[in-house]
C-alpha positions in Angstrom: -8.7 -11.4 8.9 -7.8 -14.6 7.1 -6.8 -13.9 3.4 -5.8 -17.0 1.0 -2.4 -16.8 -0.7 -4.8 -16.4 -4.2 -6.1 -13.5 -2.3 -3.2 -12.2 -1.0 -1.9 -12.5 -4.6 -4.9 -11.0 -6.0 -4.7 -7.9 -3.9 -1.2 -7.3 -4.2 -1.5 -7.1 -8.0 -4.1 -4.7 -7.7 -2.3 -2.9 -5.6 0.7 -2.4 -7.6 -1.9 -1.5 -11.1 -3.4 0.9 -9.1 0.0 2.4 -8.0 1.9 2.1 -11.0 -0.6 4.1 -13.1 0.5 7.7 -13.7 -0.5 9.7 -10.6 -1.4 6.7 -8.9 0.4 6.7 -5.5 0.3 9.7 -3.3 1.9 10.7 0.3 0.0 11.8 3.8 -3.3 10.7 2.3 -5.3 7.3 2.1 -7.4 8.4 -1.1 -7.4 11.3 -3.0 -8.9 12.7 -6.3 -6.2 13.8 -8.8 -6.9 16.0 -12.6 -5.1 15.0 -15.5 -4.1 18.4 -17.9 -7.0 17.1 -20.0 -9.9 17.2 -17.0 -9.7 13.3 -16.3 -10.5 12.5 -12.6 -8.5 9.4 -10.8 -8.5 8.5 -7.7 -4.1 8.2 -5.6 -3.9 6.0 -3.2 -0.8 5.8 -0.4 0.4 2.1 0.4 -2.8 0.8 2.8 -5.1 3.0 0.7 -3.9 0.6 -2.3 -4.9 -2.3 -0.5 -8.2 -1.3 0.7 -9.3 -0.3 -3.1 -7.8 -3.2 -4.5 -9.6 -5.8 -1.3 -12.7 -3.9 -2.5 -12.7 -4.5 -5.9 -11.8 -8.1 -5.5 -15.0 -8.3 -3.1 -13.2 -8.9 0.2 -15.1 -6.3 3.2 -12.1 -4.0 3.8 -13.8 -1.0 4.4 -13.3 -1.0 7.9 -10.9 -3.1 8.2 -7.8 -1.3 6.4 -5.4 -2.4 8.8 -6.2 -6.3 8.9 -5.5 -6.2 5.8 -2.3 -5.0 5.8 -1.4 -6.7 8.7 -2.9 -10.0 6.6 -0.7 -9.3 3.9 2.6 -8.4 6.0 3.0 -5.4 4.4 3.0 -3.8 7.8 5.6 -6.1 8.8 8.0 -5.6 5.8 7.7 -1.6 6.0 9.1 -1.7 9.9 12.0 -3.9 8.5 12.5 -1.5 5.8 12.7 1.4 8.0 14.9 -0.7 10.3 17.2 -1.2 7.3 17.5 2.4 6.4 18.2 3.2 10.2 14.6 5.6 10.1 13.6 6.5 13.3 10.5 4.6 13.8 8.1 4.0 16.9 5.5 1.9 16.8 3.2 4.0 18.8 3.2 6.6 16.1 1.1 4.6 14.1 1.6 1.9 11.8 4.6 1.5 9.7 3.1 1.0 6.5 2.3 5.3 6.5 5.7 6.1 8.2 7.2 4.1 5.2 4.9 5.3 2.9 4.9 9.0 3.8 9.0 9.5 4.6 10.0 12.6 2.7 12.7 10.3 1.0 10.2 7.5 -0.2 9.6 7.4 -3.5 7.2 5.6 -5.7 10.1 3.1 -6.8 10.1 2.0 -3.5 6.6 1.4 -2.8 6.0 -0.9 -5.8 9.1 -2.5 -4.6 7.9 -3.8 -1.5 4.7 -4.6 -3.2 7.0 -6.6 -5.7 8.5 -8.4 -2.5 5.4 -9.4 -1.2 4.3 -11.3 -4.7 7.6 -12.7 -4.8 7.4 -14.2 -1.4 3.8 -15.6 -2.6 4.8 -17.0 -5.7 
């Protein structure tokens, strides 16, 4: 998959509104539906989950294709240098490094929408 740098910047921006929102990013799941105390329904998303939603909404066919657009992105790229970094045990056969990074017990949410925030810096 061939994404523009608009597009790349368009779904990275997404990505980030949909995971900064309260309640917005979530671990060992690509979607799920969340309640707010007062009965409202929104939908959490991990890292590649984020991107799907946000290729979707900006029209681009992501459905099935999740991890081109990741790898499109270099998201996936940037999460195996971050677990490099950290010294995180990491093999690539265990499926991609954008859920390892994503799901680690000691990820948080700051860190997340700071490798989204390095992938718009690199594209601005």
């Amino acid at each position: 998959m061939k994404l523009t740098k608009t597009q790349k910047r368009a779904i990275l921006t997404g990505m980030r509104a949909l995971l900064a929102r309260r309640g917005g990013w979530s671990k060992g799941t690509f979607r799920e539906s969340k309640v707010s105390r007062g009965g409202e329904i929104y939908p959490s998303f991990c890292l590649a989950g984020a991107a799907n939603a946000a290729a979707i909404e900006l029209g681009i066919d992501a459905a099935a294709y999740t991890d081109e657009v990741v790898k499109a992105l270099s998201i996936e790229a940037l999460a195996a240098a971050k677990l490099a970094s950290i010294g995180a045990r990491y093999d690539r056969h265990d499926g991609p490094a954008t859920f390892e990074f994503n799901d680690r017990s000691k990820t948080r949410k700051s860190d997340v929408l700071a490798l989204v925030d390095e992938k718009l810096a690199e594209l601005a």
